[in-house]
C-alpha positions as CSV (number, residue, x, y, z in Angstrom):
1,X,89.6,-142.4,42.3
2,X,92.3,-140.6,44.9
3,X,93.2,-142.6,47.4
4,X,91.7,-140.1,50.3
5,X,88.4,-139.9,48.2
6,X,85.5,-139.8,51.2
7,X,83.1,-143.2,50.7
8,X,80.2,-141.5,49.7
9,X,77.6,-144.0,50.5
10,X,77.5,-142.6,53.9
11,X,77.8,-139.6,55.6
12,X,82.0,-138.5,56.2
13,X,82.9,-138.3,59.9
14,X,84.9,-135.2,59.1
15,X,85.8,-132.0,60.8
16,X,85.5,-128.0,59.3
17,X,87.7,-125.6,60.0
18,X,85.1,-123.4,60.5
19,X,83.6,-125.0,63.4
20,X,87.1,-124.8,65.0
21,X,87.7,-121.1,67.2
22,X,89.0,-118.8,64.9
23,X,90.2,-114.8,64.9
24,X,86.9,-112.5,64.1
25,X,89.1,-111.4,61.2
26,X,89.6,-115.1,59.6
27,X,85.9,-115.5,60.3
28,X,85.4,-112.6,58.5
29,X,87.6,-113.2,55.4
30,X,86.2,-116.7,55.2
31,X,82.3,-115.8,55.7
32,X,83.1,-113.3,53.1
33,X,84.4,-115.5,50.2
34,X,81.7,-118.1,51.2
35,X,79.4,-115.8,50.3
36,X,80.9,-114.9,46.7
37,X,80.7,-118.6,46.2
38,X,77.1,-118.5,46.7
39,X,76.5,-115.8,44.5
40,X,78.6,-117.7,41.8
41,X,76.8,-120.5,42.3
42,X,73.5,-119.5,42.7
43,X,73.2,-120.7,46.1
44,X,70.3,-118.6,47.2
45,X,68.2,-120.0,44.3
46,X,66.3,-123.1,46.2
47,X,65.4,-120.8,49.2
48,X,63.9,-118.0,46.7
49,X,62.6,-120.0,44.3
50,X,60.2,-122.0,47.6
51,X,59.0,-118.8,49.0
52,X,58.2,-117.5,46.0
53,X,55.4,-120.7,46.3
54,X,54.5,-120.4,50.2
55,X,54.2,-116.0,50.1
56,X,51.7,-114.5,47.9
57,X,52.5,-111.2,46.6
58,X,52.1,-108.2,48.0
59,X,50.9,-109.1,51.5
60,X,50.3,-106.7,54.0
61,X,50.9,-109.0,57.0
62,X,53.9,-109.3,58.5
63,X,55.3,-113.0,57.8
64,X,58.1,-113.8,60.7
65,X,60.6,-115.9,58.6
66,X,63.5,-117.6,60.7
67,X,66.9,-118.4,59.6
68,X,69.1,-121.2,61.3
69,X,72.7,-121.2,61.2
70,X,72.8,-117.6,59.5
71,X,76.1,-117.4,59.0
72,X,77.7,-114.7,57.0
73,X,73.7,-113.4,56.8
74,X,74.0,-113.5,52.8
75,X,71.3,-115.5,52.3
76,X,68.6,-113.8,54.9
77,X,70.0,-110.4,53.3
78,X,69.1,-111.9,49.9
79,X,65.3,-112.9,51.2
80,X,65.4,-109.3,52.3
81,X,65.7,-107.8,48.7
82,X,63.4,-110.5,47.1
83,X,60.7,-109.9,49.8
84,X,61.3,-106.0,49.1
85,X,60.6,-106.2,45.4
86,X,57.9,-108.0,45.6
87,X,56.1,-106.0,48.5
88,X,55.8,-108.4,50.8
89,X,56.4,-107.6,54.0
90,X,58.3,-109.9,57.1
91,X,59.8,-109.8,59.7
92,X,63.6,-111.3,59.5
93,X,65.5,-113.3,62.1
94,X,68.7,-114.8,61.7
95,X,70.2,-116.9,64.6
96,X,73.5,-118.5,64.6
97,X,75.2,-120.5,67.7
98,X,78.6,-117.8,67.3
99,X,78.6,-114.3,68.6
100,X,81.5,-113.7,66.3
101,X,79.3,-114.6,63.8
102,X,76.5,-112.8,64.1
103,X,78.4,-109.6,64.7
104,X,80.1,-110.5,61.5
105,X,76.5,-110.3,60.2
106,X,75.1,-107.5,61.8
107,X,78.5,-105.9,60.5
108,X,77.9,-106.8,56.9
109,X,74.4,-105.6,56.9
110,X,73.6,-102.1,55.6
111,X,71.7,-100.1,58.4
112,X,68.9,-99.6,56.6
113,X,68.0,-103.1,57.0
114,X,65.6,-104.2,59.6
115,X,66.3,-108.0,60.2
116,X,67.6,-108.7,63.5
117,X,70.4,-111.1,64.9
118,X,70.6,-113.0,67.4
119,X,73.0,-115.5,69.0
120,X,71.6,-118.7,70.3
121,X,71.2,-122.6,70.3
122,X,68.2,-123.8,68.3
123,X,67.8,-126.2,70.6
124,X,66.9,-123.7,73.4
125,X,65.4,-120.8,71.6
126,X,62.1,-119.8,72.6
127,X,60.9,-117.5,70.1
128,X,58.9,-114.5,71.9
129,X,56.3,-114.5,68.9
130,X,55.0,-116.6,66.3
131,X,57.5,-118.0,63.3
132,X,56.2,-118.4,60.3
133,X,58.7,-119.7,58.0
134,X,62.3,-121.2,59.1
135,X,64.7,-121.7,56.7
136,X,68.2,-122.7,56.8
137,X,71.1,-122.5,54.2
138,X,73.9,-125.3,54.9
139,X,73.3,-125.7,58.1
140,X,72.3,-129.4,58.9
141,X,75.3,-131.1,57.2
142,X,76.8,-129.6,60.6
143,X,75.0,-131.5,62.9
144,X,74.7,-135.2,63.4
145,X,72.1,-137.2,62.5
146,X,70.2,-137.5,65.5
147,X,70.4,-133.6,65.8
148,X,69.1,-133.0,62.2
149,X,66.0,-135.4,63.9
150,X,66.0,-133.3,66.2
151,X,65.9,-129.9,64.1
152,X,63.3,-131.0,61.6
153,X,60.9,-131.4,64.9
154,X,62.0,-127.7,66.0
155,X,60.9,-126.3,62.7
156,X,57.7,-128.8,62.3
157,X,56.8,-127.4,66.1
158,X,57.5,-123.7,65.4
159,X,56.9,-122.9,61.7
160,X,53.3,-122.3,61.4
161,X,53.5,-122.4,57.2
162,X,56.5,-124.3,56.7
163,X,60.3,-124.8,56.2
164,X,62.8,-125.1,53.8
165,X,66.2,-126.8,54.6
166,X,68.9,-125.6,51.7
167,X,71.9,-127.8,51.6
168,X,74.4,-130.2,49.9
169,X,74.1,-132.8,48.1
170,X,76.6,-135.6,48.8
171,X,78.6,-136.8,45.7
172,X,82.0,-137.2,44.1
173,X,81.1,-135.0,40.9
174,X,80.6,-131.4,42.9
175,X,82.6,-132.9,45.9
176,X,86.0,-132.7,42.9
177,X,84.7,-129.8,41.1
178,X,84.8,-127.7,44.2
179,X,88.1,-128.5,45.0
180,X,89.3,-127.4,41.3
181,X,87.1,-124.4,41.3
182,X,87.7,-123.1,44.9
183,X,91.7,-123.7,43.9
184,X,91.7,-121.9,40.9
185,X,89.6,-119.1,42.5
186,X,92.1,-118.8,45.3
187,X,89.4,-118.6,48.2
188,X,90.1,-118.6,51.7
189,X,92.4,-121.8,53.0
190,X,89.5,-122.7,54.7
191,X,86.4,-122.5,51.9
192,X,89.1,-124.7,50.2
193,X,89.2,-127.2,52.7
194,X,85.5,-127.1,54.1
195,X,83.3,-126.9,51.0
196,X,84.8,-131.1,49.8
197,X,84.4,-131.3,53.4
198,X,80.7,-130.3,53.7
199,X,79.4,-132.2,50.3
200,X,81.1,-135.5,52.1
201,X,79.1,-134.6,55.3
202,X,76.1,-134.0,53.6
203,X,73.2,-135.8,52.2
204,X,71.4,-137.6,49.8
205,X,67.6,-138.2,49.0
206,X,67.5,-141.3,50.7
207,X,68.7,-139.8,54.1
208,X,66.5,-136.9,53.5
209,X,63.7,-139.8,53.7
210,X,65.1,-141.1,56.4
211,X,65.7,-138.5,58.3
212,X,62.0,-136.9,57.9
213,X,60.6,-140.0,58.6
214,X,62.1,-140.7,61.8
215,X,61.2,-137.0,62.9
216,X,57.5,-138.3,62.5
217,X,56.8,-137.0,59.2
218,X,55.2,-139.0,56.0
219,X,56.9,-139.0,52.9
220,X,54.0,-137.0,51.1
221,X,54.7,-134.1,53.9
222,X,57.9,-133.3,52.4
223,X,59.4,-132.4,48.8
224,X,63.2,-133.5,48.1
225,X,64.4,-131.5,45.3
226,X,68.0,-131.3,44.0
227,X,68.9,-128.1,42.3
228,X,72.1,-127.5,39.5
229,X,74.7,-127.1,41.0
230,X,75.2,-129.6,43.8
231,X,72.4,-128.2,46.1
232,X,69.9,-131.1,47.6
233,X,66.9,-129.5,49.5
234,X,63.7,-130.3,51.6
235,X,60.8,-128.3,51.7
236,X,57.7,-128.6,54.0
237,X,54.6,-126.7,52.7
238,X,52.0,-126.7,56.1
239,X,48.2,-127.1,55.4
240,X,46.8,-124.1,56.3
């Protein structure tokens, strides 16, 4: 193993580039080829393939759905189309902490769309109606542990059917893949750095556990599923 291989029996105390200031133009370039890679990779599959078992078809009430950490807005542009196709209709919100990022979003979004950005902490957003879904796409390897704590009690709070937390999965075998692939694909300097950098920060089943447990929640609340490639995700389906 390299000798500056992460210890991946615990979360890496490392720092992302992308969480460092940066020109709206590199934000842009690097949002952008993030987003290829989850194309590639089928990185919106987890979210998609959950909703498809909380939505029923063709409903003609307006489900609020909520997404954390939006980012690029890729993946809530994604739910977008899915929800579209299968005429069901919501109401989209994607929040990020970054202005520069959700202008990069709103920018990247065609105008027929109807979701609406916003830039604020989830840790004081007040939502002025009722969310029904939250979702998040690798968001929480971001935050520390006692913030992800704190999240899944933000979503368990606000989401009245549920939420779905789409992430990493922390191990060597996508953590030296990515770095071949992300190489040899010439992405942006810093999608090459952060993605090894994110799968060391991120999780496995057993902190998922953890994690859920200590934000008050019992292990049958909660599904941990890991999906091809590299993705490790939690899903919380609400009794209704």
């Amino acid at each position: 193993m390299p000798h500056d291989a992460p210890d991946f029996r615990r979360r890496a105390d490392l720092t992302e580039q992308m969480d460092e200031p940066a020109s709206r133009d590199e934000l842009r370039a690097c949002l952008s080829d993030l987003a290829r890679v989850n194309r590639w990779l089928l990185g919106y599959r987890p979210s998609l393939h959950w909703l498809k078992t909380v939505l029923p078809a063709r409903d003609s009430h307006p489900i609020h759905i909520l997404d954390v950490g939006c980012g690029y807005g890729d993946s809530l542009r994604r739910v977008e189309r899915w929800a579209h196709g299968r005429r069901v209709s919501v109401e989209l919100t994607g929040l990020d902490l970054s202005a520069d990022t959700v202008a990069t979003a709103a920018e990247a979004t065609p105008p027929t769309s109807r979701i609406h950005w916003v830039t604020h902490d989830i840790f004081t957003y007040r939502p002025d109606k009722p969310i029904h879904i939250v979702i998040s796409s690798l968001f929480t390897h971001h935050l520390s542990d006692v913030d992800v704590i704190r999240f899944v009690q933000w979503m368990e709070l606000h989401a009245v059917l549920g939420w779905f937390v789409n992430d990493l999965c922390r191990d060597p075998t996508p953590y030296y893949l990515f770095r071949a692939f992300s190489r040899a694909m010439k992405l942006h300097p810093y999608v090459q750095h952060d993605g090894p950098v994110s799968i060391a920060r991120s999780f496995v089943a057993e902190d998922w556990r953890r994690i859920c447990a200590a934000a008050g929640l019992h292990s049958r609340d909660t599904v941990i599923r890991g999906f091809t490639p590299g993705r490790l995700c939690v899903g919380r389906r609400k009794p209704q």
